[in-house]
C-alpha positions in Angstrom: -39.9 -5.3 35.6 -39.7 -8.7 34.4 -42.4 -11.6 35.6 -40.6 -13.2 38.3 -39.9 -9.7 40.2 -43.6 -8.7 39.5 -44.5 -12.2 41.1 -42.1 -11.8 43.9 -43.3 -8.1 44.5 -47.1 -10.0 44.7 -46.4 -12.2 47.2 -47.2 -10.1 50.1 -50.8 -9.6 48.5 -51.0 -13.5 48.0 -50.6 -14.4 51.4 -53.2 -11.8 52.6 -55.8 -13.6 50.1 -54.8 -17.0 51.1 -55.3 -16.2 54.5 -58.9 -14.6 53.8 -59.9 -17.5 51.7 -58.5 -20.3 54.4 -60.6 -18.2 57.1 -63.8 -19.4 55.5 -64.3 -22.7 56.3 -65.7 -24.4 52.9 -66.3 -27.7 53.6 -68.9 -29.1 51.2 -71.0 -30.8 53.5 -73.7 -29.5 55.6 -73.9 -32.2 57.7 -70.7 -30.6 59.5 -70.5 -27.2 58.5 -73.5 -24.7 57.3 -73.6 -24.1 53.5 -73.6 -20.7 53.7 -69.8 -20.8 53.7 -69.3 -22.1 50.4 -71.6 -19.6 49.0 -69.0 -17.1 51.2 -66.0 -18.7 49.7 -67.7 -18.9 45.6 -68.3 -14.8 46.1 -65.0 -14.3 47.3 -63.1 -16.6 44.6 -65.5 -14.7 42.0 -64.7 -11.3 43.2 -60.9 -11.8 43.5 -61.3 -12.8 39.5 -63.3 -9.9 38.3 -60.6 -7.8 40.1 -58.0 -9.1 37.3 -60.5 -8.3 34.5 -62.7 -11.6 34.0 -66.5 -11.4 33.7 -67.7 -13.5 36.6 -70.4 -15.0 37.5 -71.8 -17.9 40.3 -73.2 -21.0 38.5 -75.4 -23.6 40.3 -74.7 -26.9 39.8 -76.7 -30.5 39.8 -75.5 -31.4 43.3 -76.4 -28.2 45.0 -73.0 -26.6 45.3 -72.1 -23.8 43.3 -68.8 -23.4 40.5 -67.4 -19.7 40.1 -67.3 -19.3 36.1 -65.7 -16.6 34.1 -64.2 -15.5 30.6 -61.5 -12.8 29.7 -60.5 -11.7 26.0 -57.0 -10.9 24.9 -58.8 -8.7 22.3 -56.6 -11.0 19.2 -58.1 -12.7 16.7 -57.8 -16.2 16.5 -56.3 -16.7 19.7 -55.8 -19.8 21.8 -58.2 -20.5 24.4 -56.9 -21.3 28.2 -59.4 -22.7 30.8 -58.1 -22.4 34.6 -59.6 -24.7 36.9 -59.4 -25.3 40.7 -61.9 -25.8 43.7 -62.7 -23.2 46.7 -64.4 -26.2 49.1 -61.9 -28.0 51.3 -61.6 -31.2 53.3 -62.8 -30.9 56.9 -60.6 -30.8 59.7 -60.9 -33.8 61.0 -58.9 -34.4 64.6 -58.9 -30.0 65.4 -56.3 -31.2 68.6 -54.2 -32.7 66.3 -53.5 -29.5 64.6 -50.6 -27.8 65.9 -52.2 -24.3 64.5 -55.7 -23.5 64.3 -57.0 -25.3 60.8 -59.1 -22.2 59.6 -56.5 -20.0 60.3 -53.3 -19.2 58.4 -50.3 -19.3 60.0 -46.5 -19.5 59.3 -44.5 -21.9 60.7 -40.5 -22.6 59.7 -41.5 -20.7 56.5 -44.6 -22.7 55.6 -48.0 -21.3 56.2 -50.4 -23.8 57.7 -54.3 -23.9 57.3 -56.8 -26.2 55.7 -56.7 -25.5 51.9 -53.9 -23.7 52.4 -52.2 -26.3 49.5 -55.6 -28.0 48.4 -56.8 -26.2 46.3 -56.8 -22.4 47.8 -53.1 -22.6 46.9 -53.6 -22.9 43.7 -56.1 -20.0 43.1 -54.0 -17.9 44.5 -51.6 -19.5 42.3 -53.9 -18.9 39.4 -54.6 -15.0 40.6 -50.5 -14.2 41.4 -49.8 -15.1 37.8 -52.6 -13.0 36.5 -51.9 -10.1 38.1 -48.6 -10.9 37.2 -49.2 -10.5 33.4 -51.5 -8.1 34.1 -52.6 -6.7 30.3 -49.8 -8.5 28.6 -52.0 -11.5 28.1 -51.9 -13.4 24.5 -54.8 -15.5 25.0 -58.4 -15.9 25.9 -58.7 -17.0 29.1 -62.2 -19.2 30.6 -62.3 -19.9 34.7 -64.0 -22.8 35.7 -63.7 -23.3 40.0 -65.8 -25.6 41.9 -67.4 -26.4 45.6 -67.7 -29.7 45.8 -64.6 -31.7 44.1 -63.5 -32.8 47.9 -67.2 -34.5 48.5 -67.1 -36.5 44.8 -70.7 -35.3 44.2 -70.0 -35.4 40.8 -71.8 -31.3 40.6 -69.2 -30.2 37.6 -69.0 -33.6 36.1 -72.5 -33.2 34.7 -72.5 -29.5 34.9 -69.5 -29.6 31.9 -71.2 -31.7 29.7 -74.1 -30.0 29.8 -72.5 -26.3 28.9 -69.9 -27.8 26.7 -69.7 -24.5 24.5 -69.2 -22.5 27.8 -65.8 -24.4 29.2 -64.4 -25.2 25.7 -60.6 -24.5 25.6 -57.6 -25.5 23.4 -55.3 -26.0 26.7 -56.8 -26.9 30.1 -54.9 -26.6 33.2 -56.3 -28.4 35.8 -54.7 -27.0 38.8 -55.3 -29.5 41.4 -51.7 -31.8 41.6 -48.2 -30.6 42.5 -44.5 -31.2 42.7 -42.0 -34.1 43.5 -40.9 -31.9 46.4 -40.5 -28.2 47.0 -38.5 -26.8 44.1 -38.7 -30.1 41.8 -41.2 -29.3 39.0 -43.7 -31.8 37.7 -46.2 -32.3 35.6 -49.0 -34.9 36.7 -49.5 -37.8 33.8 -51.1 -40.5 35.8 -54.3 -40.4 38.0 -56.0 -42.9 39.8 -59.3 -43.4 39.8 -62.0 -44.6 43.0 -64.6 -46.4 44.1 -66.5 -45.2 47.3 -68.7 -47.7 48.9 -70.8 -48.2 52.4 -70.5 -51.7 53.1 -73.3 -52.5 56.0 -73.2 -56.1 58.1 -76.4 -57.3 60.2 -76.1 -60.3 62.1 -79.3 -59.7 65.5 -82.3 -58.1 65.7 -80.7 -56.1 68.6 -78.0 -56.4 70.9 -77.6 -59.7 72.8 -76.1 -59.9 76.3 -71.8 -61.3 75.7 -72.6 -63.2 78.8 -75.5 -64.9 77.9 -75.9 -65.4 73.9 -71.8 -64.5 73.0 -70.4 -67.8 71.1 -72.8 -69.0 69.4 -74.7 -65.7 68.3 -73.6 -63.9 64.9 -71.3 -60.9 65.9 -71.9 -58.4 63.3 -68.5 -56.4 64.4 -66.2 -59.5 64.4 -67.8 -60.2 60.6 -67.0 -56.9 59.2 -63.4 -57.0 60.8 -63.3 -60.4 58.7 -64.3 -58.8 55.8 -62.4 -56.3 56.0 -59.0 -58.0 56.8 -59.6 -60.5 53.3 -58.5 -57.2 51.7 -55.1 -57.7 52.2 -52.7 -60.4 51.9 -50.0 -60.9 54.2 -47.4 -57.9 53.0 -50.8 -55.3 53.3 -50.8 -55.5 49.7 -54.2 -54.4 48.1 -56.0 -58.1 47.3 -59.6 -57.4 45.2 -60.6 -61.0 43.7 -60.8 -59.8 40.1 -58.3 -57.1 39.8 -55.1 -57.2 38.7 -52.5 -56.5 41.8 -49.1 -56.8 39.5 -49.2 -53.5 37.6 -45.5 -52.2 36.6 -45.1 -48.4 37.1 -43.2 -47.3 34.3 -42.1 -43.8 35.0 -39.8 -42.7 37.7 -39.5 -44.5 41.1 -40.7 -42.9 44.2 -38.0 -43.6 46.6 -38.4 -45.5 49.4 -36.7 -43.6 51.8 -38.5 -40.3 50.3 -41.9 -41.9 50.5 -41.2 -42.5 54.4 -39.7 -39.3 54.6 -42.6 -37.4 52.9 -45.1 -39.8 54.9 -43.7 -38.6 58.2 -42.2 -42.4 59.0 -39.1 -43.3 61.0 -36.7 -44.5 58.2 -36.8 -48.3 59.4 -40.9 -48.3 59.1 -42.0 -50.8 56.9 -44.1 -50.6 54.1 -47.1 -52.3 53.3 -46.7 -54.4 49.8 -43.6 -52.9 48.3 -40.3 -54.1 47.5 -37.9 -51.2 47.1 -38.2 -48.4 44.7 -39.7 -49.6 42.0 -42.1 -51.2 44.8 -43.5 -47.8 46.2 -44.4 -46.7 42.7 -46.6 -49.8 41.7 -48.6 -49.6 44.8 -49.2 -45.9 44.3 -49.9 -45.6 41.0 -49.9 -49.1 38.9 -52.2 -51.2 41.3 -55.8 -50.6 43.3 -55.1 -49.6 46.9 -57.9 -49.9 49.2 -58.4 -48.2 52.3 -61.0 -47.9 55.1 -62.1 -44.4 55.7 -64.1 -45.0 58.7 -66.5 -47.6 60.5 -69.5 -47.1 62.4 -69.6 -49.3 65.8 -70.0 -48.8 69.3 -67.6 -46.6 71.1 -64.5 -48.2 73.4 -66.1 -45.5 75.5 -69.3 -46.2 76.9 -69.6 -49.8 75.1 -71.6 -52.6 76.9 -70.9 -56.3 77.4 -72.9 -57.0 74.2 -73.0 -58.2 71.4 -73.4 -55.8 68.2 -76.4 -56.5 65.5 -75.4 -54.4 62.8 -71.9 -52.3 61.8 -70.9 -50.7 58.8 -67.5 -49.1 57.0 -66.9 -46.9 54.6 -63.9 -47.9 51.8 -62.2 -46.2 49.4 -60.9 -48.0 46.5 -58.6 -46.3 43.9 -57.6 -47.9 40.9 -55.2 -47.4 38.3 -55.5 -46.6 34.1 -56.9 -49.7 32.8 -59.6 -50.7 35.2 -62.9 -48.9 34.8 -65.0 -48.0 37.9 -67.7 -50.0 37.0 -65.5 -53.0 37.0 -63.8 -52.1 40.2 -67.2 -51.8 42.0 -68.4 -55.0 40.9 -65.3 -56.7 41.8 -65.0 -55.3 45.2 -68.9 -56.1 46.0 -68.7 -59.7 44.9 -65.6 -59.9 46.9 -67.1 -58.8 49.8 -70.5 -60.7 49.7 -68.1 -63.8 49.1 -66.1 -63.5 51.8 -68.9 -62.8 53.9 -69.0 -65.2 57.5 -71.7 -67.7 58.4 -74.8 -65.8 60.1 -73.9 -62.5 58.5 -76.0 -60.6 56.0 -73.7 -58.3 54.2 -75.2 -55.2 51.7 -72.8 -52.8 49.6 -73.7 -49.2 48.4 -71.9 -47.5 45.9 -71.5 -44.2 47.5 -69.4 -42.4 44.3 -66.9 -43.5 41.9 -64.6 -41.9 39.2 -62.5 -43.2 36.0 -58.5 -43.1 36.3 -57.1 -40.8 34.2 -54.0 -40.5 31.8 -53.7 -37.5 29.6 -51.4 -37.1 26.6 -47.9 -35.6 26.5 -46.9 -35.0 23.4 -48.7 -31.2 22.7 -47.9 -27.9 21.9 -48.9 -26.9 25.3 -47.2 -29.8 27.3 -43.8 -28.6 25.5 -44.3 -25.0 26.4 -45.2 -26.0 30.1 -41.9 -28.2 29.9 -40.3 -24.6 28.6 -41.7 -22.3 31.5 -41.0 -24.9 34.3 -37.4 -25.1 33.4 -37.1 -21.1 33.2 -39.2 -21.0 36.7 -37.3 -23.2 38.8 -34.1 -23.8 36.8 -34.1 -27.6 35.9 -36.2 -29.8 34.1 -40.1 -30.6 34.6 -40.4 -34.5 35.7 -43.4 -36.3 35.0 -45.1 -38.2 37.7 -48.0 -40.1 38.6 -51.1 -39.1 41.3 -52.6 -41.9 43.8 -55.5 -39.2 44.2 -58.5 -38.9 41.9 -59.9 -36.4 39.7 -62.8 -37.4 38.1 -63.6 -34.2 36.1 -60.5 -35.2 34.1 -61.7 -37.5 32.2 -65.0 -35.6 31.8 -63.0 -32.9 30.3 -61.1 -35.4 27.8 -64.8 -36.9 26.3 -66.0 -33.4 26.2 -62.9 -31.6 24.9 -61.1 -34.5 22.5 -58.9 -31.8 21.4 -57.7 -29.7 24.2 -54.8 -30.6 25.6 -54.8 -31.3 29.6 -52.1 -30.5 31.8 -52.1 -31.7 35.5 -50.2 -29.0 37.9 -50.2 -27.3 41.4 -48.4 -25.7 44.6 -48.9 -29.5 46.2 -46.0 -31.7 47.0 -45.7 -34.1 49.7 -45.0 -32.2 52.9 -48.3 -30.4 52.1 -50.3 -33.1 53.8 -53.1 -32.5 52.4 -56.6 -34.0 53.5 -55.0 -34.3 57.2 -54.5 -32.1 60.1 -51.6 -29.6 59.6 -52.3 -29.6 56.2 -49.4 -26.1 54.8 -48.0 -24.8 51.3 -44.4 -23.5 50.9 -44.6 -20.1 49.9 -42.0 -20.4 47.1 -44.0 -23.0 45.2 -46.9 -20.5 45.0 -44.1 -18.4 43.7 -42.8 -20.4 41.4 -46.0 -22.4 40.3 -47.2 -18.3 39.9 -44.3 -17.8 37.5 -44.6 -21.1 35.5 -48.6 -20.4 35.1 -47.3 -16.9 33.8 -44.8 -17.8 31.2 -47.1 -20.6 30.1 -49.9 -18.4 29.1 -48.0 -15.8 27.4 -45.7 -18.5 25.9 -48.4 -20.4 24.8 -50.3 -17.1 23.3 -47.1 -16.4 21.3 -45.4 -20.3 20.2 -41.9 -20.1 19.2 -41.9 -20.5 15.0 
């Protein structure tokens, strides 16, 4: 039986695990959801891998959370090293009436199967454990496992832990399974990340609240400064405006589309977009130039709110910025940007909550050329190369602590996913397919043409 039939044949098995693993709700932050169920999902990931002939084992980190590790020999000497890597903790929720399925559960809907994790990153374990099984002992190289609990929070818990146990992780080829696709059925192969900065920015303007009535006018309005602040983010297109970054970045791969990016976005094909101008447009915002975006702000409630005015608000941003701007400079940017465009009678204070360095990884390997080789037999066409908006900052922990290994960017995610909001699904046939590539990768890579 060749590997696509044996893949095909696991399917059934793979949705049965994907709907155990979504049922435990691994968020990495016990101020919503008790800790206990990472430690659930850790044991379960670490169990499913011992079960395909690793040595396992449940590693505590320096944030708290916990990374399943684990090693398997080929038994050859001198063979290549592969290290696997995904994460078992999820994004909450968020909105549970805006799911049209329960999030923690899987279910299939029009062929997709729907749950939170279900693409990111559960998806890709079970991508990582179809293709295994798939080889089953017809594995040419050594193989390490490396998956983590807390890459959703940005605690930063395997970004010292790897440095730290450098001999443990080391590897020639590292597939960081944590991207995806153009779209279902278009393979791709992620070569540009973006990296962030995560900051609490906090406005006081009263003691306490003063009556609208009475003090409104000439009081500070702590509220009405932050939404100041906030708006001197963006220029009059939405475009991204930091004083002291660069806002003109050229993306020089592929365009994204406009009418995809709506289409994938879930817009009406007439929405407009913030910033861009056509195809080449939608690429430079996503992946050439910072992007800010406000996650969330603490104020009073529409509900329940008083003819008052409010002392003291706050918001948390997210800033992602593309190769060539380091975090450090990003931060210092975006606080001196914010101080200065502070309003009279306003004390403003920033906290940098985490951050993480962009990321672009080279292409010219044995391993990227064999990936190139087993996406092409997988899905029958050619692997594209594409940028990421999202961050992963363990990438570039991986490239100062393995100079040599090469890094390859991959996953069951494409747009449709949704991932990080309500309805979040996979399509079956990438976890398929992505199973297969993962599959003729390794055993290509254990055994390189010449």
């Amino acid at each position: 039986m060749d590997l696509r039939a044996r893949v095909n044949g696991l399917m059934p098995r793979a949705r049965e695990d994907l709907a155990d693993l979504v049922a435990i709700p691994s968020v990495a932050d016990p101020r919503q959801f008790p800790p206990e169920e990472c430690r659930r999902a850790a044991a379960w990931v670490a169990g499913a891998f011992a079960d395909t002939g690793f040595d396992t084992r449940v590693a505590d980190t320096p944030d708290g959370s916990q990374a399943v590790l684990g090693f398997r020999s080929c038994g050859r000497e001198n063979a290549p090293t592969v290290l696997l890597y995904a994460h078992y903790d999820v994004q909450p929720p968020l909105d549970p009436g805006a799911w049209r399925t329960p999030p923690f559960r899987l279910t299939e809907v029009d062929g997709r199967w729907y749950g939170r994790g279900a693409a990111d990153c559960k998806g890709n374990i079970l991508m990582h454990l179809t293709a295994l099984r798939a080889l089953g002992d017809d594995l040419p190289v050594d193989l390490k496992l490396v998956v983590e609990g807390s890459e959703e929070q940005g605690t930063g818990g395997l970004e010292a832990f790897v440095p730290e146990h450098a001999d443990l992780l080391r590897a020639d080829a590292i597939l960081v399974c944590d991207t995806g696709n153009v779209a279902v059925g278009r393979p791709a192969v992620t070569v540009s990340l973006r990296g962030m900065v995560n900051v609490v920015v906090s406005v006081e303007a009263l003691p306490s609240e003063l009556h609208s009535g009475m003090f409104g006018g000439p009081a500070p309005d702590a509220l009405a400064a932050l939404v100041s602040v906030l708006a001197s983010l963006r220029d009059a297109d939405g475009a991204t405006t930091v004083d002291g970054l660069p806002g003109d970045g050229r993306w020089s791969g592929a365009p994204y589309p406009a009418a995809q990016f709506r289409a994938d976005a879930g817009l009406s094909p007439d929405a407009a977009l913030l910033g861009a101008d056509g195809d080449a447009g939608v690429a430079d915002m996503l992946w050439a130039r910072p992007a800010l975006t406000v996650l969330g702000i603490d104020c009073p409630p529409v509900v329940g709110s008083a003819a008052a005015i409010t002392p003291r608000a706050r918001a948390r941003l997210n800033l992602r910025i593309p190769p060539g701007i380091e975090p450090h400079e990003a931060a210092r940017a975006l606080t001196e940007h914010l101080i200065a465009a502070t309003p009279r009678g306003a004390r403003l204070s920033v906290a940098i909550e985490a951050s993480g360095r962009p990321f672009r990884p080279a292409t010219h390997g044995l391993a990227h050329h064999v990936l190139g080789e087993a996406m092409r037999t997988a899905y029958g066409t050619p692997m594209s190369r594409l940028g990421q908006g999202g961050s992963i900052p363990l990438c570039t922990v991986f490239a100062e602590t393995y100079p040599d290994a090469e890094i390859l960017l991959i996953g069951v995610e494409e747009p449709r996913s949704r991932i990080h909001a309500p309805n979040e699904s996979v399509a079956p046939q990438e976890i398929a397919a992505m199973a297969l590539t993962e599959a003729l990768f390794l055993r290509g890579y254990g055994n390189p043409p010449g």
